[in-house]
N, C-alpha and C positions, 0 to 999 in steps of 0.2 A: 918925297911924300911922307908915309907914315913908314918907320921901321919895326913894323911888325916882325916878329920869326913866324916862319911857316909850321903849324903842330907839328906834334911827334909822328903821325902817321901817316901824313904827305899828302892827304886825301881834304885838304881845306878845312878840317875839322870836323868834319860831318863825322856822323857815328856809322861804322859800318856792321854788316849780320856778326861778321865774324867777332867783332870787336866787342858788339853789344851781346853777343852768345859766351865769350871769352869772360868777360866781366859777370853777368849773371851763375855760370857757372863755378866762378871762384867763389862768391855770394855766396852759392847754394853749397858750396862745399865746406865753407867755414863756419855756416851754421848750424851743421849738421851735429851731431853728438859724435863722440870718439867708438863708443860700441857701436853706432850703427855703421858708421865707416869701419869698424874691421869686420861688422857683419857681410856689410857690401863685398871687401874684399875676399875673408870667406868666400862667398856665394863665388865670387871669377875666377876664383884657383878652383871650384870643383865644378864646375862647367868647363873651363881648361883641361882640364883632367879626363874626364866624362869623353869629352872632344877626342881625345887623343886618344882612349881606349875603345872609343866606336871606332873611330879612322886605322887604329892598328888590326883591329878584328875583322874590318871591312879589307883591307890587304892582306892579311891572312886568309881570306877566305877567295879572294880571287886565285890567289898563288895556288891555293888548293884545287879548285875547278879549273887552273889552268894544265895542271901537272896530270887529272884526273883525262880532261881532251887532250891532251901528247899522247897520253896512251893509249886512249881508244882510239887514237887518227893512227897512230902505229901498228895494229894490231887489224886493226880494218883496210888497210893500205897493205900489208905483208902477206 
């Protein structure tokens, strides 16, 4: 019959979310300006950061409440 090749994406050709998300977001990202993309980036390393200094404070402070019950379970128990 017809020797067509089947697309690249296996899927009949159809456009799929992924594909049509994938596509518009390179779009969006090369039309972007170069300061506001190291704005952006800026802005995820101190939200990273932020992250990681709440989650270390928030472990520090259990360790501390944890060590604080050892010792009143020891002292109340003896």
């Amino acid at each position: 019959m017809s020797d067509q090749k089947p697309p690249p994406n296996g899927n009949g050709g159809h456009t799929t979310i992924v594909s049509a998300g994938f596509k518009l977001g390179s779009h969006v990202v090369s039309s972007l300006a170069p300061q506001f993309l190291a704005l952006i980036l800026i802005n995820v390393l101190f939200l990273a950061l932020l992250y990681w200094f709440i989650d270390s404070r928030a472990r520090h402070t259990v360790e501390l409440v944890n060590h604080l019950l050892e010792a009143c379970l020891k002292s109340a128990g003896g």
